[in-house]
C-alpha atoms as a printed R data frame, in Angstrom:
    type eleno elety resid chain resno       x       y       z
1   ATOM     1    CA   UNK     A     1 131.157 131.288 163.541
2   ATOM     2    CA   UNK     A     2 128.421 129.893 161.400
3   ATOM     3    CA   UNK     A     3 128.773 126.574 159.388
4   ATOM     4    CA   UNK     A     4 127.129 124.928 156.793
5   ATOM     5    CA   UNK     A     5 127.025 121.278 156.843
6   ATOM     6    CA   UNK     A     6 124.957 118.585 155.119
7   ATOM     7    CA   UNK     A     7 123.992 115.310 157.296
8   ATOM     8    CA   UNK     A     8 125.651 111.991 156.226
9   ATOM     9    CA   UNK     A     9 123.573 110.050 154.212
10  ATOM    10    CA   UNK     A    10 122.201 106.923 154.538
11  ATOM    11    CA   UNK     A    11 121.596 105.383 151.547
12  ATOM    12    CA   UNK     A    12 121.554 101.698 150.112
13  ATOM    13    CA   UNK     A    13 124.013 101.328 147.405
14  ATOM    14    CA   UNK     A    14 124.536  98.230 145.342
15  ATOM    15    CA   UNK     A    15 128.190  97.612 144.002
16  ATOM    16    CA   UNK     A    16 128.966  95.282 141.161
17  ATOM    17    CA   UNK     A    17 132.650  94.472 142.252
18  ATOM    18    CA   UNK     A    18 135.200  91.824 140.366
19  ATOM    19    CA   UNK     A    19 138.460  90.662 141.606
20  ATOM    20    CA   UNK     A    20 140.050  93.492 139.776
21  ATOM    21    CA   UNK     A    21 139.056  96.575 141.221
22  ATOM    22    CA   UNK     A    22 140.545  95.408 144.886
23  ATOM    23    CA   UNK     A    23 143.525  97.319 145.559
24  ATOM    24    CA   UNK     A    24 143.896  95.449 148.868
25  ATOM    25    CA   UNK     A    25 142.418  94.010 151.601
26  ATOM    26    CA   UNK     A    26 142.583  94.797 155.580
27  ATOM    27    CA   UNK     A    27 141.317  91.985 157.850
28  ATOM    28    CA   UNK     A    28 142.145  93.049 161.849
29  ATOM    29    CA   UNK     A    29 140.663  95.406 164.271
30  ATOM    30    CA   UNK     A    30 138.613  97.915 162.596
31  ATOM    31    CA   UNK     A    31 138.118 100.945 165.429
32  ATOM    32    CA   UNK     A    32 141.895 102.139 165.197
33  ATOM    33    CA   UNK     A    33 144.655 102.917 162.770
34  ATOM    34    CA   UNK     A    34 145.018 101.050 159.488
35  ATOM    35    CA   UNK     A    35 149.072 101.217 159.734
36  ATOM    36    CA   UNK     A    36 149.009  97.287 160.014
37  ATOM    37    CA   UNK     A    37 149.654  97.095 163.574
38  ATOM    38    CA   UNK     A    38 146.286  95.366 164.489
39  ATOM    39    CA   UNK     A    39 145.583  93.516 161.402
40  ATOM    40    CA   UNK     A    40 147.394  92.560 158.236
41  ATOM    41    CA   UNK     A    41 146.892  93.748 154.473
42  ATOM    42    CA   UNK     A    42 146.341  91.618 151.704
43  ATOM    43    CA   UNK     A    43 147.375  91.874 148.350
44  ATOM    44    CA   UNK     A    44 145.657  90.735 145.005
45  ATOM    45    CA   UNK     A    45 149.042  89.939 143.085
46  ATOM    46    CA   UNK     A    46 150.429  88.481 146.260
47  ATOM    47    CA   UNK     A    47 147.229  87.053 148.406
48  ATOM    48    CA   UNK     A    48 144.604  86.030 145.911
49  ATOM    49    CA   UNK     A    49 142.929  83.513 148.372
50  ATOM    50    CA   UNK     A    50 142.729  85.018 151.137
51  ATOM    51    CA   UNK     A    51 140.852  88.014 149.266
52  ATOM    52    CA   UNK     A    52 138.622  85.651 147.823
53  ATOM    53    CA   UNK     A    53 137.879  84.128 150.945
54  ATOM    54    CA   UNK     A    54 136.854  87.707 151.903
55  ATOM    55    CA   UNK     A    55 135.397  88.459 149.364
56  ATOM    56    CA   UNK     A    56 133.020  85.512 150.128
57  ATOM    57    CA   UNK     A    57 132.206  86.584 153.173
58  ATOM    58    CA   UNK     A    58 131.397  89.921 152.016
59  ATOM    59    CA   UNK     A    59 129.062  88.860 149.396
60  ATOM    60    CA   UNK     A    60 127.082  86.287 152.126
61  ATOM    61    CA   UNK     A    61 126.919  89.651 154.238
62  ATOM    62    CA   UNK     A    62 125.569  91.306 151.642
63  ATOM    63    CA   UNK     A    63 122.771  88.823 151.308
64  ATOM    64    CA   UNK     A    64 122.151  88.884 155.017
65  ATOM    65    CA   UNK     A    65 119.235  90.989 156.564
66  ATOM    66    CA   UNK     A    66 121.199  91.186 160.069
67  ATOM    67    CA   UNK     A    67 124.506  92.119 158.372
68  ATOM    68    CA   UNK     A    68 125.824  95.280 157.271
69  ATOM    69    CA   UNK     A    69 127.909  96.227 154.842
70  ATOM    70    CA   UNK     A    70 129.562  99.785 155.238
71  ATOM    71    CA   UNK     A    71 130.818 101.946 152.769
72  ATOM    72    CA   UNK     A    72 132.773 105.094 152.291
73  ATOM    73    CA   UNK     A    73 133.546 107.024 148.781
74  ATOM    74    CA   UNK     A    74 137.248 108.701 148.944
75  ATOM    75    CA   UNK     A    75 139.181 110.570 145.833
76  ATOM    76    CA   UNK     A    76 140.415 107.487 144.187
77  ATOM    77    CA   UNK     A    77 138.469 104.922 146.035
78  ATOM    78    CA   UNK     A    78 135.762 103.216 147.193
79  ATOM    79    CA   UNK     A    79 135.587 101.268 151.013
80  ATOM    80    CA   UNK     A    80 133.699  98.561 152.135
81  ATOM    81    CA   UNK     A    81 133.846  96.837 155.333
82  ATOM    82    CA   UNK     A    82 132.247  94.233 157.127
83  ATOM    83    CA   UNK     A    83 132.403  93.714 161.186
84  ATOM    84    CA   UNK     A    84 132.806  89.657 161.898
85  ATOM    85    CA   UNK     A    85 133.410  89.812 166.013
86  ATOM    86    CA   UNK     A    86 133.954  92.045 168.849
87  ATOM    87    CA   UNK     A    87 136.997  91.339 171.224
88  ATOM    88    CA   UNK     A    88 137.705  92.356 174.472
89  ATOM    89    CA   UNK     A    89 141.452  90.968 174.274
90  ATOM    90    CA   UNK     A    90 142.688  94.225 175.434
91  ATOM    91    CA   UNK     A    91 143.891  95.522 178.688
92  ATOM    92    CA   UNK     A    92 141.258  98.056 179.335
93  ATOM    93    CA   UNK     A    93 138.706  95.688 178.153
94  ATOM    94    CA   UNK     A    94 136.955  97.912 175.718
95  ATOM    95    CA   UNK     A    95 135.788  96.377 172.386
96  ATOM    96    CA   UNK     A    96 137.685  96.182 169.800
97  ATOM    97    CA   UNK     A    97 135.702  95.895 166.126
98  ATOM    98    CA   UNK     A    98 137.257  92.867 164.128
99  ATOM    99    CA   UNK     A    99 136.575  92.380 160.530
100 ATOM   100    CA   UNK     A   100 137.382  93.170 156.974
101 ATOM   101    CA   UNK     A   101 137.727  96.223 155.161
102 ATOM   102    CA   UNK     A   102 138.242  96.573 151.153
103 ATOM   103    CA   UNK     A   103 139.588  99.428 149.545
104 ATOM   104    CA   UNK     A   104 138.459  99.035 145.363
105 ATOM   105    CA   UNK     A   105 139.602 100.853 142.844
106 ATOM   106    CA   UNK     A   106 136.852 103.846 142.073
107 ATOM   107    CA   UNK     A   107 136.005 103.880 138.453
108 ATOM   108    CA   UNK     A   108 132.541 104.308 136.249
109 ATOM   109    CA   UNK     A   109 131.458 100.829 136.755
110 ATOM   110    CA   UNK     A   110 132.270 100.695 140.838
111 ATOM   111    CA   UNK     A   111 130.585 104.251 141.127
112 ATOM   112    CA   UNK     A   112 127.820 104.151 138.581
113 ATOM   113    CA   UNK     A   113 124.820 103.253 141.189
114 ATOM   114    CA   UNK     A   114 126.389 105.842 144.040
């Protein structure tokens, strides 16, 4: 079986981002499912502060040199996500990634540097 594949990219990406384009917000455990069961969801018509609070902390991560901002483009939207701590408050004591993820709308003006 032969496949063709291309290799991910890395490549720095700047994103002007407004309050707006967040469809919602996932703080929790980042290395497992995003059903909600290790984290919660956030809401802009329902939790405006605590998306601006993240939303804080993703911009001061942004202007970090040690910090990283990840990002992922999907069909309809665009992912970002910051890790904030590792905990081992599991039984197996593997770490878990904690942090923030925010999934933004995907239009001309969130896409037009990618």
């Amino acid at each position: 079986m032969e496949i063709q594949a291309i290799p991910y990219e890395a490549k720095e990406v700047n994103f002007n981002i407004e309050f707006s384009d967040i469809v919602n917000v996932y703080k929790g455990q980042l290395n497992c499912c995003r059903c909600g069961c290790q984290g919660e969801y956030y809401k802009p018509d329902e939790d405006e502060d605590m998306i601006k609070l993240g939303m804080k902390l993703l911009q001061a991560y942004s202007e970090r040199k040690d910090d990283v901002v990840k990002y992922e483009v999907f069909n309809d939207e665009i992912y970002l996500e910051i890790h904030t701590d590792t905990s081992f408050d599991n039984e197996y004591e593997e770490p878990e990634e904690m942090g923030w993820g925010f999934y933004l709308k995907k239009t001309d003006e969130t896409t037009k540097n990618i």
